[in-house]
C-alpha positions in Angstrom: 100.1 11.8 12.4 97.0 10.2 11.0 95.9 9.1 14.6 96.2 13.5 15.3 94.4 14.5 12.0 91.5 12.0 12.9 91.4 13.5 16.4 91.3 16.6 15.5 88.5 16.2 12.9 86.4 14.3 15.5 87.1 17.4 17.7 86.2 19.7 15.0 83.2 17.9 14.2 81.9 17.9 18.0 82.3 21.8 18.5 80.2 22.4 15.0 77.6 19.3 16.6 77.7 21.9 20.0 77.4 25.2 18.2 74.6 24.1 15.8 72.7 22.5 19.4 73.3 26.0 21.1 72.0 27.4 17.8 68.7 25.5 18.1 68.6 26.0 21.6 68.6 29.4 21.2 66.5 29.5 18.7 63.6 27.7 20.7 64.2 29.8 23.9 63.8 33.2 21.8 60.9 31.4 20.1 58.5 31.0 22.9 56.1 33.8 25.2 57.5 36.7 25.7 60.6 35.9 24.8 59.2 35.8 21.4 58.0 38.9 21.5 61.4 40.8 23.1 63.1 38.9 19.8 61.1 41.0 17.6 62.4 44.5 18.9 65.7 42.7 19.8 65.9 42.3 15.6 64.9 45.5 15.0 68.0 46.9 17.3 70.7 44.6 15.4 69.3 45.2 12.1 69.3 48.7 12.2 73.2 48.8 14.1 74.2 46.2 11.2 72.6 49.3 8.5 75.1 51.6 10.2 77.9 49.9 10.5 77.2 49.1 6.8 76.5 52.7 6.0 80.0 53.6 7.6 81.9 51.1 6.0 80.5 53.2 2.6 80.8 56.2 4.0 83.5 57.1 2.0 81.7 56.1 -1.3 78.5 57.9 -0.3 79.4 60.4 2.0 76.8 63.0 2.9 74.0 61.4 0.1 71.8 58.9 1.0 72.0 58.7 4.5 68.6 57.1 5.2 69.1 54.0 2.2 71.2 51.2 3.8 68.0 51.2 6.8 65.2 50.7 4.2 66.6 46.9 4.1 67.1 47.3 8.4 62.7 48.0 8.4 62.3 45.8 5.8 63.8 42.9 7.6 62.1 43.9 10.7 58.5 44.2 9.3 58.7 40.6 7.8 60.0 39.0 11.0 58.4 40.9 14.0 55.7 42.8 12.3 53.9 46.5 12.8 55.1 47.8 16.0 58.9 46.3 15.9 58.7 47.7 12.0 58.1 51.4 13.6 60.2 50.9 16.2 63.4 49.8 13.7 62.5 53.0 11.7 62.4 55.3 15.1 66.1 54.3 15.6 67.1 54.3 11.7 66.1 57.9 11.4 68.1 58.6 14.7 71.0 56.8 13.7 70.9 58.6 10.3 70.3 61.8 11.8 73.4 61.6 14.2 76.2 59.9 12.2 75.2 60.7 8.7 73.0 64.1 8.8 75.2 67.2 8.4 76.0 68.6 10.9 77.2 65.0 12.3 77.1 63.8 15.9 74.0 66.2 16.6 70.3 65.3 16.3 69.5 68.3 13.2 65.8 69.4 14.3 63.5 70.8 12.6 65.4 70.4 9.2 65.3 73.2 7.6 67.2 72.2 4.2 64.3 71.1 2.4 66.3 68.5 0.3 66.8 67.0 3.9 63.4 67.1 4.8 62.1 65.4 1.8 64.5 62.5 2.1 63.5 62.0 5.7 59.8 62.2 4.9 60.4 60.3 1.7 61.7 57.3 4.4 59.6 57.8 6.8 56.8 57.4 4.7 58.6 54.5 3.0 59.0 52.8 6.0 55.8 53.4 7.4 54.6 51.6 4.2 56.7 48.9 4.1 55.4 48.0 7.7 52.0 48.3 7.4 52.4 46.0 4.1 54.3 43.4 5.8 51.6 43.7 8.5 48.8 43.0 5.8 50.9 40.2 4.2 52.0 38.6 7.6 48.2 38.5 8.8 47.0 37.2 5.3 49.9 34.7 5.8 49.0 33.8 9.2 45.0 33.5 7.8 46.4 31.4 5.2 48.3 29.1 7.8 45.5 29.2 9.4 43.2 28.2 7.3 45.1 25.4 5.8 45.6 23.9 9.5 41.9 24.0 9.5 41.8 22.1 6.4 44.6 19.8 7.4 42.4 18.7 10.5 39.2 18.6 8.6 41.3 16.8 6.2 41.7 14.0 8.8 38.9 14.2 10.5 36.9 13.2 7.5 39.6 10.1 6.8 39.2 9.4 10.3 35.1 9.4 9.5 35.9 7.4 6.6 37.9 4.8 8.1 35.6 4.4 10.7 32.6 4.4 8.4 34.4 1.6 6.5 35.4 -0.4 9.4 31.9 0.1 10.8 29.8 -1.0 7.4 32.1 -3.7 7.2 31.1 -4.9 10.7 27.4 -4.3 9.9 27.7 -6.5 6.5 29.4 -9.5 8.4 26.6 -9.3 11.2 24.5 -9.1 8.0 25.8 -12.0 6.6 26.0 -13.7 10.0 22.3 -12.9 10.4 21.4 -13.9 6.7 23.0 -17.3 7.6 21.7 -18.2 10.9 18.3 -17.1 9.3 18.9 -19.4 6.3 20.1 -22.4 8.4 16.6 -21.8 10.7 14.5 -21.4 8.3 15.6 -24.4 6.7 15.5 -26.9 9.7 11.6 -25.1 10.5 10.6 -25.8 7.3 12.2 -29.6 7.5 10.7 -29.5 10.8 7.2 -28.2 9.2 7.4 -31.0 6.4 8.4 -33.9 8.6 5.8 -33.2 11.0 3.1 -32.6 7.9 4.2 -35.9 6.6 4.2 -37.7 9.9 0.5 -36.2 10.3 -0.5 -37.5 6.7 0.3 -41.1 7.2 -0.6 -41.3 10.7 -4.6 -39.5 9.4 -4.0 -42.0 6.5 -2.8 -45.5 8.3 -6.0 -44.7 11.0 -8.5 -44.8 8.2 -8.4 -48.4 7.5 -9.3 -49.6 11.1 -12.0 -46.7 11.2 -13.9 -48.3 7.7 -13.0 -51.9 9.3 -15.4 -50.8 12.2 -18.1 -49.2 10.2 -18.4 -51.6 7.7 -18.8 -54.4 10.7 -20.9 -52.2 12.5 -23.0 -52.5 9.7 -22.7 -56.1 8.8 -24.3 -56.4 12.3 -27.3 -54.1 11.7 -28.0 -56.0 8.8 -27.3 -59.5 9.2 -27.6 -60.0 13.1 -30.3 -57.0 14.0 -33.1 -59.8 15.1 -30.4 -61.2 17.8 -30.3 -57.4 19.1 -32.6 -55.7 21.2 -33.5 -52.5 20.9 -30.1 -51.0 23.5 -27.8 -53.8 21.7 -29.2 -52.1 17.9 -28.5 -48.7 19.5 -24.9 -49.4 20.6 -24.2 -50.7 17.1 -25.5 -47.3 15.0 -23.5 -45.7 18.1 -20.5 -47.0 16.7 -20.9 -47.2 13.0 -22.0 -43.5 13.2 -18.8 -42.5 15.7 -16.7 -44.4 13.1 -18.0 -42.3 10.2 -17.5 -39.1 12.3 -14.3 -40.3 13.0 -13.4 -41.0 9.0 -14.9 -37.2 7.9 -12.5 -36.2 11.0 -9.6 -37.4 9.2 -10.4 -36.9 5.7 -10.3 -33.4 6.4 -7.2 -33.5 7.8 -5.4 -35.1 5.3 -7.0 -32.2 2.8 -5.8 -29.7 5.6 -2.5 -31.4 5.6 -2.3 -31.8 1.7 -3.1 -28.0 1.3 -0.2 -26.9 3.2 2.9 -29.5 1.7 1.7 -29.9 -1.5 2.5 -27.8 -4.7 -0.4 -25.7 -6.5 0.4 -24.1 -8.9 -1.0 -20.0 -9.4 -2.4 -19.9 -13.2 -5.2 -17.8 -14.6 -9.1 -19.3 -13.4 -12.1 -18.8 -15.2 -14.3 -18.3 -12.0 -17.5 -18.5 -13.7 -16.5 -22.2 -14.8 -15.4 -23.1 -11.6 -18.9 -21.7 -10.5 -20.6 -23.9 -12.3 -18.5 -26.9 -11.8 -19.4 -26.3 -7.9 -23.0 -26.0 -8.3 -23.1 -29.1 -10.7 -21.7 -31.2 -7.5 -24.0 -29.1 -5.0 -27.0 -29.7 -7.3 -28.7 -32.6 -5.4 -28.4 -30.8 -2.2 -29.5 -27.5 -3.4 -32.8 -29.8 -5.3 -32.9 -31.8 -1.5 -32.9 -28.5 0.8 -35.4 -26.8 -2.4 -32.9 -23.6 -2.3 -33.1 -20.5 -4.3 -29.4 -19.9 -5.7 -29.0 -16.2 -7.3 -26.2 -15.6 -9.4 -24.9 -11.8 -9.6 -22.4 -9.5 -11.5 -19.2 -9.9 -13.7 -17.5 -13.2 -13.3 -14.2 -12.2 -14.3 -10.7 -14.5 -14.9 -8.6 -14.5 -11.8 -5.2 -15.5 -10.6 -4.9 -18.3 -8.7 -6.2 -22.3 -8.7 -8.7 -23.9 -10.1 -8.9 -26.4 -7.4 -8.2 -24.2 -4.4 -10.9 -22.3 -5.9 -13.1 -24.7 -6.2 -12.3 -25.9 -2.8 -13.2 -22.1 -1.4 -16.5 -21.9 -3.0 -17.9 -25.8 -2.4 -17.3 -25.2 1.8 -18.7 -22.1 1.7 -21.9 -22.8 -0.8 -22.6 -26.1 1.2 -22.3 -24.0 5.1 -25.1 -21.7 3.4 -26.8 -24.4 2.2 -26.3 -26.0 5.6 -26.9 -23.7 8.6 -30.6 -22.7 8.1 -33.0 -22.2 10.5 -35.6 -25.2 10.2 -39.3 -24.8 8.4 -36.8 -21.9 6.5 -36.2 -22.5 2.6 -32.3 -21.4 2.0 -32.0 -18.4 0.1 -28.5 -17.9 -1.7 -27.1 -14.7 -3.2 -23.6 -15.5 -5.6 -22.1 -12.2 -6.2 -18.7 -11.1 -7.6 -17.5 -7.7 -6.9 -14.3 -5.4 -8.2 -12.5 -3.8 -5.9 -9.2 -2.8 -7.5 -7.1 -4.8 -9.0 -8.9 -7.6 -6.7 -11.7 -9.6 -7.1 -14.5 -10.4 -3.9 -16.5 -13.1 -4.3 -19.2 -13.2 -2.1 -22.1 -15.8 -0.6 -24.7 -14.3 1.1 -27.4 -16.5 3.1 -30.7 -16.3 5.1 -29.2 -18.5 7.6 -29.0 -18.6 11.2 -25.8 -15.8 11.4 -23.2 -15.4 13.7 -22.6 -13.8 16.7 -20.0 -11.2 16.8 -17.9 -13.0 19.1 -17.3 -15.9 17.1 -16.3 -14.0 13.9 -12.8 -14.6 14.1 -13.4 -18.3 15.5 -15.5 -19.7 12.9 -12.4 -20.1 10.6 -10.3 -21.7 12.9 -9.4 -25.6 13.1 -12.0 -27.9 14.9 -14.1 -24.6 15.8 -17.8 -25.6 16.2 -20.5 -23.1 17.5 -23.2 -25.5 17.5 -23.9 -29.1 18.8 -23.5 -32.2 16.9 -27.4 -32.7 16.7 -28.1 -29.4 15.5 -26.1 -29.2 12.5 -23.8 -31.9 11.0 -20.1 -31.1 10.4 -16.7 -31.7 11.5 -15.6 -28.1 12.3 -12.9 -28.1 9.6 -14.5 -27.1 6.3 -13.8 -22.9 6.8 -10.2 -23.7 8.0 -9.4 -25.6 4.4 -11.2 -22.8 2.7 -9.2 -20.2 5.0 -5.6 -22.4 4.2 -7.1 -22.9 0.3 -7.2 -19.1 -0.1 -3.8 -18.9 1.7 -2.4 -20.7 -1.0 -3.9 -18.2 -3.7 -2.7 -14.9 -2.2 -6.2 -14.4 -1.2 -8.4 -13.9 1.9 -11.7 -14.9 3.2 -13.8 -13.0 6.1 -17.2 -12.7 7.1 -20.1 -10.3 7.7 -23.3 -11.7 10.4 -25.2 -11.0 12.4 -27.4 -13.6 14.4 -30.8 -14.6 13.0 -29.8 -11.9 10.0 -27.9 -14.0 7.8 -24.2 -14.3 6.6 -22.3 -12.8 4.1 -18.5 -14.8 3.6 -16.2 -13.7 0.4 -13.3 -14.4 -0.6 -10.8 -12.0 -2.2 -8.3 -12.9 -5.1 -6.3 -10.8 -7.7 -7.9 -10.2 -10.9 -6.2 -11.4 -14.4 -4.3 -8.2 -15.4 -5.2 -7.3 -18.9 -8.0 -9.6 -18.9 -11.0 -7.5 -20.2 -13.4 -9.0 -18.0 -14.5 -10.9 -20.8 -15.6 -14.9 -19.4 -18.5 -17.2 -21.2 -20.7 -16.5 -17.7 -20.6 -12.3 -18.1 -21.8 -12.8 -21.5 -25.4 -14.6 -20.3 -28.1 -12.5 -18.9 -27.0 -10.2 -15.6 -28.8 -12.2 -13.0 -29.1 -15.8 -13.0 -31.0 -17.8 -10.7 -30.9 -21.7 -10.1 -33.5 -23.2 -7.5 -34.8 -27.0 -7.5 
């Protein structure tokens, strides 16, 4: 007995699992194209024979009254599910199905009515009807908009998380190559710069370490000139101010490398400079030349507090007083011109010369390592003097140039920022405007 009852519930359950499959089946299939469409007017046809058979099944409650009622539900019904046309359609067949089976006389189509209670009832549906459609039309296309429109939403919706997630995952690949970058950056940077200071050093104590050989054979060379010059003849004495005077070449050579070298490892610190001091401090170690070449030095304009070194500074001004001083034409007295100028938040301080000039070409060269534009015999110099003054200003934030022309005379500055707040109030600004210094 229990084996049957479980049997037959299985069996039971498999015919409701079949029905409710045909169901949904069925469902789909009237659901799509046109089959869709034939549903709607296929509704309107069981909805209005379901208000009839209701109708007669209260046809002996109602009887003759209210023969158009029971179909305002049949329309109704219709309008929500299949819209406007299927809506008409449903109330085309109510009225008919009213008129024949509940309209006296019954079993005939009653036209034109002329009972006027009659004809207000069926206008009364009809209008009714027509109504109801047309609402249920409104409602199903602002239903449909609706749908629409949240669809619309729904996609935007995940496009923009979509957009999101793909902004985030793309950010976070661009701040790991960032970080990526940042390091490889940091671990170059730092082995250049090890590179850089190895090398400066190696170059320091090799410039250093050659000095002592290079004074060895200078001060020989001169113990020769002075204790053995009557063994010499006049080639042999030659030979021997050859070398000492190669050797002391060779010395300035290197002394200025080790300043070029020291000015680019070593720490100077930026501070506030009284120019007009350092000014001073310069000429005071420039004085004996300036006396021996009987220059004319001319001091001009504001010499305001800066921002930078004093030594760099001084550094700056002593190479390019003394190439003023220096690069004259002969039988020509040198004529200096010190002048500071504002420009901004910047100071340009300038030295300008009657000197020999420079030619446009060589502009750019003149402040470059080693660059001579003259001969050894012409002027003296090592050729390295503007590149410590270029790497000096460097240091400062600042910048030097130049202005020539040949046989016109020269006009190098250097720029540096001005002391912010300062006043422009020094010791030099408060002597006379113009100060000149000669021999």
């Amino acid at each position: 007995m229990a084996e049957s009852s479980e049997n037959e519930q299985a069996l039971e359950h498999r015919r409701f699992k079949t029905s409710g499959q045909f169901f949904f089946r069925l469902l789909r299939y009237c659901t799509t194209g046109w089959r869709r469409t034939t549903s709607y007017y296929v509704v309107a046809i069981v909805t209005v024979g379901l208000g009839t058979a209701l109708r007669i099944g209260l046809d002996p409650v109602l009887g003759e009254h209210h023969p158009f009622t029971i179909y305002f539900a049949a329309v109704a019904i219709t309008a929500w599910y299949g819209g406007f046309a299927p809506a008409v359609v449903a109330t085309i067949l109510a009225y008919l199905a009213a008129d024949w089976f509940f309209v006296p006389p019954r079993f005939a189509f009653n036209w034109p009515h002329t009972n006027l209670d009659e004809f207000m009832a069926l206008m009364a549906f009809l209008f009714s009807s027509l109504a109801i459609a047309y609402t249920s039309k409104i409602m199903r296309q602002a239903l449909y908009q609706a749908r629409e429109k949240q669809r619309e939403l729904e996609r935007e919706i995940v496009e923009r998380e979509r957009a999101e997630k793909d902004l985030q995952k793309a950010q976070g690949q661009l701040r790991r190559y960032a970080a990526l970058l940042e390091e490889r950056v940091a671990e170059r940077t730092a082995h250049l710069q090890e590179t850089i200071h190895s090398l400066q050093g190696v170059c320091y104590h090799i410039a250093h370490d050659l000095r002592a050989p290079l004074r060895a054979m200078e001060g020989y060379s001169k113990i020769l000139l002075n204790q053995y010059a009557p063994r010499f003849d006049a080639v042999g004495e030659e030979y021997a101010n050859r070398i000492s005077e190669a050797a002391a070449r060779m010395d300035l050579l290197i002394h200025g490398l080790l300043e070029y070298g020291r000015l680019g490892h070593e720490q100077f610190p930026v501070e506030t400079v009284q120019s007009g001091m350092v000014l001073d401090r310069v000429l005071g170690l420039l004085r004996c030349e300036i006396a021996r070449k009987k220059a004319e030095v001319r001091i001009q304009g504001a010499w305001p507090a800066i921002v930078g070194n004093g030594k760099l500074f001084e550094i700056v001004l002593t190479s390019l007083i003394s190439n003023a001083l220096k690069f004259v034409a002969p039988e020509v007295t040198p004529q200096l011109t010190l002048r500071a100028e504002s420009h901004g938040n910047r100071v340009r301080f300038c030295v300008e010369d009657n000197g020999i000039g420079i030619a446009p070409e060589y502009l750019d060269k003149v402040f470059h390592i080693f660059e001579r534009l003259h001969t050894k015999g012409s002027y003296a110099g090592t050729g390295i003097g503007l590149a410590i003054a270029t790497k000096a200003a460097e240091r400062m934030d600042g910048r030097v140039a130049v202005e020539s022309s040949p046989n016109q005379g020269s006009r190098f500055w250097i720029e540096l920022p001005r002391e912010k707040g300062n006043g422009e109030s020094t010791d030099l600004e408060k002597t006379p405007r113009e100060l000149v210094v000669t021999a």
